[in-house]
MMTF fields as JSON, N, C-alpha, C and O atoms, coordinates in Angstrom:
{
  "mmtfVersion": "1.0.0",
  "mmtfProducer": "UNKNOWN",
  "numBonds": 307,
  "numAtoms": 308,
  "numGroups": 77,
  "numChains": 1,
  "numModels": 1,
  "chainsPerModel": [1],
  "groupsPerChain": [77],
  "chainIdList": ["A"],
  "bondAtomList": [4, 2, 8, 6, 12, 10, 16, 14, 20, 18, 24, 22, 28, 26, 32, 30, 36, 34, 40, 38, 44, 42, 48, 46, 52, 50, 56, 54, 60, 58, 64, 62, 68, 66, 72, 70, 76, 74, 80, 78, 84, 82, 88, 86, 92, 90, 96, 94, 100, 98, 104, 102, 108, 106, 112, 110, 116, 114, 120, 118, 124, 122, 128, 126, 132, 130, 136, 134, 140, 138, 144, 142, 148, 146, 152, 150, 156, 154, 160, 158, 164, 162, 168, 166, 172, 170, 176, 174, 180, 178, 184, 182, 188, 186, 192, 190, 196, 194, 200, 198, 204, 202, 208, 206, 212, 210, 216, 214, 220, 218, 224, 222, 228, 226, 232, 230, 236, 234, 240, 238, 244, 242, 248, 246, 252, 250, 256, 254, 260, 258, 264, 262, 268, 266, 272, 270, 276, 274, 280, 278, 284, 282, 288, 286, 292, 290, 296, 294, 300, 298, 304, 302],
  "bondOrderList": [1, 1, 1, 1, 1, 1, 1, 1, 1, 1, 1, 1, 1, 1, 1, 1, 1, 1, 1, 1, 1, 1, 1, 1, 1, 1, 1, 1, 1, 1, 1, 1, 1, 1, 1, 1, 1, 1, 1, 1, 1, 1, 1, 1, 1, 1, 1, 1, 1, 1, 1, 1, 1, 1, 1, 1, 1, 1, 1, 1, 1, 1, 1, 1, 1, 1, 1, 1, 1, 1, 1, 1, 1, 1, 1, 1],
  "groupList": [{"groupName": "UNK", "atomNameList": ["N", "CA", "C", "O"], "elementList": ["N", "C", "C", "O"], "formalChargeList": [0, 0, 0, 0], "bondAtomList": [1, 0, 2, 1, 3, 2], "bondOrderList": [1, 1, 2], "singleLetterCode": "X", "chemCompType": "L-PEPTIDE LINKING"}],
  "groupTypeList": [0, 0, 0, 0, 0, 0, 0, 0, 0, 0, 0, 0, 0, 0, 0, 0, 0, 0, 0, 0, 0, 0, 0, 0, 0, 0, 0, 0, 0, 0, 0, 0, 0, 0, 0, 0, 0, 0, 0, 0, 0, 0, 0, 0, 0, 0, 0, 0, 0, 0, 0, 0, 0, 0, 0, 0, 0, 0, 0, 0, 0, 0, 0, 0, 0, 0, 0, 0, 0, 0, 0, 0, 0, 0, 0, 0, 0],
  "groupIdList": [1, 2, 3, 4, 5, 6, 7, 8, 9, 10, 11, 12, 13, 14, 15, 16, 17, 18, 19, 20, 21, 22, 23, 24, 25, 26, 27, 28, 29, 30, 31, 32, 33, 34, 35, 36, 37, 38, 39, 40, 41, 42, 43, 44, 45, 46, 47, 48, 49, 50, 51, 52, 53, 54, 55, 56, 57, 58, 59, 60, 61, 62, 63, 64, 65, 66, 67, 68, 69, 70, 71, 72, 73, 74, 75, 76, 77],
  "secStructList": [7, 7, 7, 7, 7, 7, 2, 2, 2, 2, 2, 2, 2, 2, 2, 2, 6, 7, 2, 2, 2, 2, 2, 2, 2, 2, 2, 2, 2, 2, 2, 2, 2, 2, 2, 2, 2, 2, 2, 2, 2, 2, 2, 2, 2, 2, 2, 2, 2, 2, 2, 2, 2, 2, 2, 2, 2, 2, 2, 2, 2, 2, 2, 2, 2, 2, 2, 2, 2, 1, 7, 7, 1, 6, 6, 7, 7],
  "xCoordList": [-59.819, -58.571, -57.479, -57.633, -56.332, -55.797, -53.986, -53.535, -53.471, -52.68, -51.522, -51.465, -50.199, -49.235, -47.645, -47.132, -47.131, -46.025, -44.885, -44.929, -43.784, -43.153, -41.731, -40.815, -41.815, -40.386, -38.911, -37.952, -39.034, -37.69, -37.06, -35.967, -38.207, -37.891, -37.197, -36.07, -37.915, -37.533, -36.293, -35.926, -35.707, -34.569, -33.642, -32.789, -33.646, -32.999, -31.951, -30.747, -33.267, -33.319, -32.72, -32.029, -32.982, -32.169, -30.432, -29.571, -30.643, -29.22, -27.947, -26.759, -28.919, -27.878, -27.727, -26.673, -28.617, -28.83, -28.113, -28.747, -27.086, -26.331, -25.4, -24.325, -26.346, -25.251, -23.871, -23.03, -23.544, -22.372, -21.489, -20.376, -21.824, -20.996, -20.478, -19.383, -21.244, -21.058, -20.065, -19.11, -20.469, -19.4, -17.801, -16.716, -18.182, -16.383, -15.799, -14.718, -16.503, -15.629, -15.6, -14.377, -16.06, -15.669, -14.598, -13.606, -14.615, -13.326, -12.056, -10.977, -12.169, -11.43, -10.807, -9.712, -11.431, -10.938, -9.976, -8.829, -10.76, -9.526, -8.545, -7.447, -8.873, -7.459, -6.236, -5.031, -6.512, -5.854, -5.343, -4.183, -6.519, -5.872, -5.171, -4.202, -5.152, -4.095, -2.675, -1.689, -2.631, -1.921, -0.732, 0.494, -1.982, -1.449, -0.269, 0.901, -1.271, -0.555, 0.825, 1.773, 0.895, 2.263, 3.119, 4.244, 2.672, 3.628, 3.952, 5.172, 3.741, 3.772, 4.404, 5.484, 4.442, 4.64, 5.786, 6.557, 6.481, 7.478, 8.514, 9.734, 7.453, 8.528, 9.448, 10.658, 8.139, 8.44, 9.598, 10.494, 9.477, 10.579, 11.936, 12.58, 12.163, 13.107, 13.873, 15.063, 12.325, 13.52, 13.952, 14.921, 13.239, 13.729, 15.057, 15.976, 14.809, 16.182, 17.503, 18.548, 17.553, 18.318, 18.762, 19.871, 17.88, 17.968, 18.886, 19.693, 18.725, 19.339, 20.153, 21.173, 20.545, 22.034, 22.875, 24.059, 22.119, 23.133, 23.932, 25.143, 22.893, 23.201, 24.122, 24.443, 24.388, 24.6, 26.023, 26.836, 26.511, 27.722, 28.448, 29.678, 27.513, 27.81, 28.421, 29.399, 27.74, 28.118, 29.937, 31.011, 29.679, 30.932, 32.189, 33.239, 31.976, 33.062, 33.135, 34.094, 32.17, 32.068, 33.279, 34.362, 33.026, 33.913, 35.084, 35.959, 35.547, 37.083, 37.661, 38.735, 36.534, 37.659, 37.755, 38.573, 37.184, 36.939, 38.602, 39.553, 38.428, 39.524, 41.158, 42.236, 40.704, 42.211, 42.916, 44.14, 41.958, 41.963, 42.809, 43.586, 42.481, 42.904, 44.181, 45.044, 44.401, 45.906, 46.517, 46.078, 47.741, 48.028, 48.703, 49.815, 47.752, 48.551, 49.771, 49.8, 50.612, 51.793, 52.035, 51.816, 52.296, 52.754, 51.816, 52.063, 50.428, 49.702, 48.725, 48.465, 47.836, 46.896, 45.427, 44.279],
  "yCoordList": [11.142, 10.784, 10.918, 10.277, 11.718, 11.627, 10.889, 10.673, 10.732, 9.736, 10.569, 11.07, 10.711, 11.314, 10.747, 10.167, 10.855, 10.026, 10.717, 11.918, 9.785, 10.78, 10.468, 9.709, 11.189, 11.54, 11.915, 11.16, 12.855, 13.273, 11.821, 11.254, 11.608, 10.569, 9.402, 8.958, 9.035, 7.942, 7.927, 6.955, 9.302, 9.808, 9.509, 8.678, 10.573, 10.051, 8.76, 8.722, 7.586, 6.344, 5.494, 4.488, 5.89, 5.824, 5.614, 4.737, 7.423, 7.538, 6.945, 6.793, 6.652, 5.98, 4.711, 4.202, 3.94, 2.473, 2.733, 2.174, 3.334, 3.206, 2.151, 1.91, 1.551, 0.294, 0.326, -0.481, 1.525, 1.419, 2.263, 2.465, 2.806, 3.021, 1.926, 1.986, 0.794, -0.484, -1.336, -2.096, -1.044, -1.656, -1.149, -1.728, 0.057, 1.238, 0.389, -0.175, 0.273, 0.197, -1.211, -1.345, -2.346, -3.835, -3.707, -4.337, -2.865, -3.094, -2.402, -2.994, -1.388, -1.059, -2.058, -2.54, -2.368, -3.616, -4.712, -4.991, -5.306, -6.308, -5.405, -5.454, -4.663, -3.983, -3.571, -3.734, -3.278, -3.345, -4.718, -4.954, -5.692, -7.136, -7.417, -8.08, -7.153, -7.606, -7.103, -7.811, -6.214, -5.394, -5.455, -5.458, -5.499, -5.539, -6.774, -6.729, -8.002, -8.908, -9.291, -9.544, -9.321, -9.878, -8.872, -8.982, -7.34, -6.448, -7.001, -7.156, -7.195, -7.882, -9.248, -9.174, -9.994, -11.037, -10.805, -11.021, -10.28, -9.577, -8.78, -8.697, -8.104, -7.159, -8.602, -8.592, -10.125, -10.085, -11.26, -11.55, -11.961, -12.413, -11.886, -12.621, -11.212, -10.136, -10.028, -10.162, -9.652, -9.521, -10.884, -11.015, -11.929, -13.348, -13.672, -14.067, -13.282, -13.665, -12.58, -13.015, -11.463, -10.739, -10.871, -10.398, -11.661, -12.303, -13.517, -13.514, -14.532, -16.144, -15.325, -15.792, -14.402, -14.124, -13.644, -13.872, -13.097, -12.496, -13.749, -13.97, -14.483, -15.182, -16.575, -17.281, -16.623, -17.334, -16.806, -17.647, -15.273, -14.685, -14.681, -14.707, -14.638, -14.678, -15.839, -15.845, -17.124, -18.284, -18.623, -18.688, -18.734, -18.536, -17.857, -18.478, -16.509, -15.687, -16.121, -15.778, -16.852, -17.558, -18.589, -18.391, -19.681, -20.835, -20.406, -21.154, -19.247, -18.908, -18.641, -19.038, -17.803, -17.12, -18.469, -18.407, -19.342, -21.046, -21.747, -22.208, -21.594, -22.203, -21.569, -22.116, -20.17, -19.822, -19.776, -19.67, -19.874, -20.058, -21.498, -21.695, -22.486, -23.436, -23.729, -22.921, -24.747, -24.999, -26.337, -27.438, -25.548, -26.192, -27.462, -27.443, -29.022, -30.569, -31.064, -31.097, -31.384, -32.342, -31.177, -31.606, -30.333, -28.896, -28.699, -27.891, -29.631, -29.053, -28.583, -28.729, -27.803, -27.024, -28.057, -27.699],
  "zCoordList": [5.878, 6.475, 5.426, 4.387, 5.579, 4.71, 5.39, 6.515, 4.025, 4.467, 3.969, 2.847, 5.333, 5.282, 5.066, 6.023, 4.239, 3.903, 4.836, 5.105, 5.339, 6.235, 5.219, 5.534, 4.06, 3.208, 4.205, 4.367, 4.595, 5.456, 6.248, 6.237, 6.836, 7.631, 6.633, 6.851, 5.67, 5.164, 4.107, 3.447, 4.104, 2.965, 3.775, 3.464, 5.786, 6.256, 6.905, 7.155, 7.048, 7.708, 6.101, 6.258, 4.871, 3.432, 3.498, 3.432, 3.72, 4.178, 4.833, 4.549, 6.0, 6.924, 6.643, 7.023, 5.987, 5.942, 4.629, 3.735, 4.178, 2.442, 2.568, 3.117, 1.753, 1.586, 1.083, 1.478, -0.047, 0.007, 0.708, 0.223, 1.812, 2.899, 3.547, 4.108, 3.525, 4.094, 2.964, 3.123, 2.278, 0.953, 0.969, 0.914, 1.059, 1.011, 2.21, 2.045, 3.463, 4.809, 4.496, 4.446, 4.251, 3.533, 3.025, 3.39, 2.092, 0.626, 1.469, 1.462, 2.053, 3.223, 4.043, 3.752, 5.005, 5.54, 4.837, 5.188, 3.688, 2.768, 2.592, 3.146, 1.91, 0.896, 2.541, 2.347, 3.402, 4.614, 5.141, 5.479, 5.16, 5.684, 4.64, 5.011, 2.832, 1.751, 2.024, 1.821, 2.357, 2.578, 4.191, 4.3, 5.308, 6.31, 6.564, 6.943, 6.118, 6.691, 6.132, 6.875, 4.858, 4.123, 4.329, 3.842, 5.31, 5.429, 7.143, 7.081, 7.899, 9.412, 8.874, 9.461, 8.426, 8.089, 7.791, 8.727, 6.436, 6.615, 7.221, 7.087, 8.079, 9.347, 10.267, 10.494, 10.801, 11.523, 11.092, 11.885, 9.64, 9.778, 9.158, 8.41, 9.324, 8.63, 10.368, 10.653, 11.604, 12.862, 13.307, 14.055, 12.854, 13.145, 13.001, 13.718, 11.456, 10.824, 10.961, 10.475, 11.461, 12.123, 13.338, 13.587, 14.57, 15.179, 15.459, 16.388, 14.627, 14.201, 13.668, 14.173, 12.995, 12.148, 13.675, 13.922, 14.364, 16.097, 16.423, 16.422, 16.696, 17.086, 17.207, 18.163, 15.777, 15.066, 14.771, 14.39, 14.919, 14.826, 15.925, 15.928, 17.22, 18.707, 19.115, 19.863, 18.526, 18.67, 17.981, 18.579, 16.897, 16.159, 16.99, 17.157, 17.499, 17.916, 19.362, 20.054, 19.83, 21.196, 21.023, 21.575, 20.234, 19.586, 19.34, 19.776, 18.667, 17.923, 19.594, 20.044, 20.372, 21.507, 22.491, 23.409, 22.384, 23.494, 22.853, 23.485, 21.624, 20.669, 21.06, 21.295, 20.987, 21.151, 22.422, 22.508, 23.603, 25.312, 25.529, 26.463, 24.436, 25.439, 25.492, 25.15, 25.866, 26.33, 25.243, 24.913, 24.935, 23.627, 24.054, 24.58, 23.733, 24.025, 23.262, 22.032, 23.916, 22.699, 21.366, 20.233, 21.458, 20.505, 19.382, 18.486, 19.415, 18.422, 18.893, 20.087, 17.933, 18.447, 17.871, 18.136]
}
């Protein structure tokens, strides 16, 4: 009886099981979540605060034009 090693097979089933393919797409992942988030994080308060600045100018020029509408009491304003 002789005993047959199945090499191909086991170089293959090697192959695929490479751990550091599994390692690259890990370090991948962080270096993306390091990356990703403080850049989103950034985008989004940057539109926040572009936002609150609208608004905040809208308001104001809301007030000056409320101010200059009204009707002037006893000759002061």
């Amino acid at each position: 009886m002789a005993l047959t090693i199945p090499v191909e097979r086991i170089s293959q089933e090697a192959r695929r099981r490479d751990v550091r393919a599994g390692l690259r797409r890990l370090a991948r992942l962080l270096v993306t979540l390091l990356v990703g988030i403080p850049y989103v994080l950034g985008w989004t308060v940057s539109k926040v605060w572009l936002g609150l600045t609208i608004a905040w100018v809208a308001a104001g020029e809301g007030w000056r034009d409320a101010a200059r509408s009204r009707p002037v009491k006893g000759g002061r304003r």
